[in-house]
N, C-alpha and C positions, 0 to 999 in steps of 0.2 A: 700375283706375279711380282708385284710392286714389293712387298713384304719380301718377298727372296732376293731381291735385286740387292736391298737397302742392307740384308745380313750377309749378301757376299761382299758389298763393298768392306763393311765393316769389318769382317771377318779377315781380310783383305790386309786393313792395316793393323789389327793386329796380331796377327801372324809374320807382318813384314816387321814390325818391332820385335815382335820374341826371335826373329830371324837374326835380325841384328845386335841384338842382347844376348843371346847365347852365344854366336860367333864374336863378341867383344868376349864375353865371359870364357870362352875358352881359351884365345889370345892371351887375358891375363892370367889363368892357370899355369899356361905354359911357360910364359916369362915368371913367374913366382915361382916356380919348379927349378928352372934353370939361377934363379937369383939362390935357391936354397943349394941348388949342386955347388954355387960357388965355396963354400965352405966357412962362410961367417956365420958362426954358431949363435951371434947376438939375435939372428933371425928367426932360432927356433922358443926361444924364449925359456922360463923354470918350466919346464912341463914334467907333471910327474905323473900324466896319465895320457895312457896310450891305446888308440882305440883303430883299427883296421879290420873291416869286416865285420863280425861276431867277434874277436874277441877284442876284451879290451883289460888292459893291466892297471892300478893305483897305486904308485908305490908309495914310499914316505919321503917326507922333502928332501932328505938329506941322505936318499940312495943312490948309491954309482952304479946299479945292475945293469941300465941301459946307456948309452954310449950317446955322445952328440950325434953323433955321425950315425949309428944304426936311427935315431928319432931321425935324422936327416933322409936317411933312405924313406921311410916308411914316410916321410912329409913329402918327398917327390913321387911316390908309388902314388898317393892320397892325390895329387895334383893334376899329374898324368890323368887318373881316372877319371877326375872331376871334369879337366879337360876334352874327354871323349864322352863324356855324358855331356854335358853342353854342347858339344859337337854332334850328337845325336840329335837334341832339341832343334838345332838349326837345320840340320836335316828335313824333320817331320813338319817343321813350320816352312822350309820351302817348298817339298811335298805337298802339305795342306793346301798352300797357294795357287798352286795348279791344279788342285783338286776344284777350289773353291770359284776361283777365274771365271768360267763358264756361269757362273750363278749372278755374278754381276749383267750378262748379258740379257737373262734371262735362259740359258741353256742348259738345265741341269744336266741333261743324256747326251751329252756332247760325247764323239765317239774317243772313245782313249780315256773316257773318265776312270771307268771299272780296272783298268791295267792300273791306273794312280792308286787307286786304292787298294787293291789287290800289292802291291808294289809298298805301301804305307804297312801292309799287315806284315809283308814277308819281313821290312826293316824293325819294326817292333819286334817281332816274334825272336829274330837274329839278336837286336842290341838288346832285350830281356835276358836271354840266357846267359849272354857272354857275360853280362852286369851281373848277373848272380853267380855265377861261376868265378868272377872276380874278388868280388866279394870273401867269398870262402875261399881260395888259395889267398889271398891279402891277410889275411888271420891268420892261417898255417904257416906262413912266409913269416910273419911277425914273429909268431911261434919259435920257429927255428932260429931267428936271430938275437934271442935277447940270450943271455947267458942265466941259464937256469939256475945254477948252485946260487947266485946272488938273489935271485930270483926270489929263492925259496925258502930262504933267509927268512922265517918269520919276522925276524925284528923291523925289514926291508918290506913284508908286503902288508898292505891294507886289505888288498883285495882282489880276485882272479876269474873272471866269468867268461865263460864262453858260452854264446845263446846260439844255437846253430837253428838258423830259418832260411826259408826258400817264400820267397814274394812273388806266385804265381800269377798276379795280377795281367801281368805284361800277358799270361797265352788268354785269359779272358778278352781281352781289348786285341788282340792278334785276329782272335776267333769271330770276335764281332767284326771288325772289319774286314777280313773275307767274305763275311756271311754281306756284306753290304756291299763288297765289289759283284758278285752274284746278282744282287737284287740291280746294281745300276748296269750291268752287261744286260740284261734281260731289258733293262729301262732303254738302253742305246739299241739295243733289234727292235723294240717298238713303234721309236723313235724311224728310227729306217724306213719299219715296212711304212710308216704313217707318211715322209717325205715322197717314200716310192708312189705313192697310191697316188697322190700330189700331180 
């Protein structure tokens, strides 16, 4: 029991760090988003490749096909995202923390655990999707906004790849942690009948 107390404390602060690292990291997405809407082009830098999503463009140094201002959108689209994906992370690490809480006391079947995690898979399962669904309209969208006749300028391009993938990972670790709110709901009626009996 000793041994479980010591990895919930632990567990404890780090998740209260990646809580607070993510919610700073999204903070400055958002203000680095907003500093780019300002329209100082010096901020975007020479960038002659451009990547959202699956696709991503190369062009040559010296091509006008894409516009400051369309790299400007597609660098607040990138910002924005990153910002809600860090916002995620600080999500599941404050989630985790309530999950974990009860282990510091030595309580693992403390009632309401199984809804934590149960409640941990449904937000995984939700921010997976939409993250991959992002993803690929972020490509499409890029797609539409670059001016293709320049585009396609052989002289203009190096290079043009679109990799279309789906990263199912997120319904595995969805799956399993349902599968684990089940085994602690059944651990908290145990727990019950075993106080009742008491």
């Amino acid at each position: 029991m000793e041994k479980l107390k010591k990895f919930g404390r632990a567990f404890d602060i780090i998740a209260k760090i990646a809580f607070y690292a993510a919610g700073a990291a999204a903070i400055v997405c958002l203000i680095a988003a907003v500093l780019a809407l300002s329209g100082d082009e010096s901020m975007m830098g020479g960038t002659t490749s451009v990547e959202f999503g699956s696709l991503e463009i190369t062009l040559a140094e010296d091509s006008p096909s894409i516009s400051a201002s369309d790299i400007e959108t597609s660098a607040v689209a990138v910002l924005v995202s990153a910002a809600v994906e860090c916002a995620f992370v600080a999500v599941m690490a404050w989630i985790s923390r309530s999950i974990i809480a009860p282990l510091k006391n030595g309580e693992p079947f403390l009632t309401g655990i199984s809804s934590k995690i149960r409640n941990l898979a449904i937000v995984t399962a939700v921010f997976g999707t939409l993250s991959e669904i992002a993803s690929e309209l972020g490509g499409y969208f890029l797609w539409r906004m670059i001016d293709k006749d320049v585009v396609f300028n052989m002289a203009n391009v190096q290079n043009v790849s679109y990799n279309f993938h789906i990263d199912l990972t997120f319904v595995l670790i969805a799956a399993i942690l349902y599968a684990l709110s089940l085994v602690f709901r059944l651990g908290e009626e145990l727990q019950r009948e075993s106080d009742e009996t008491l």
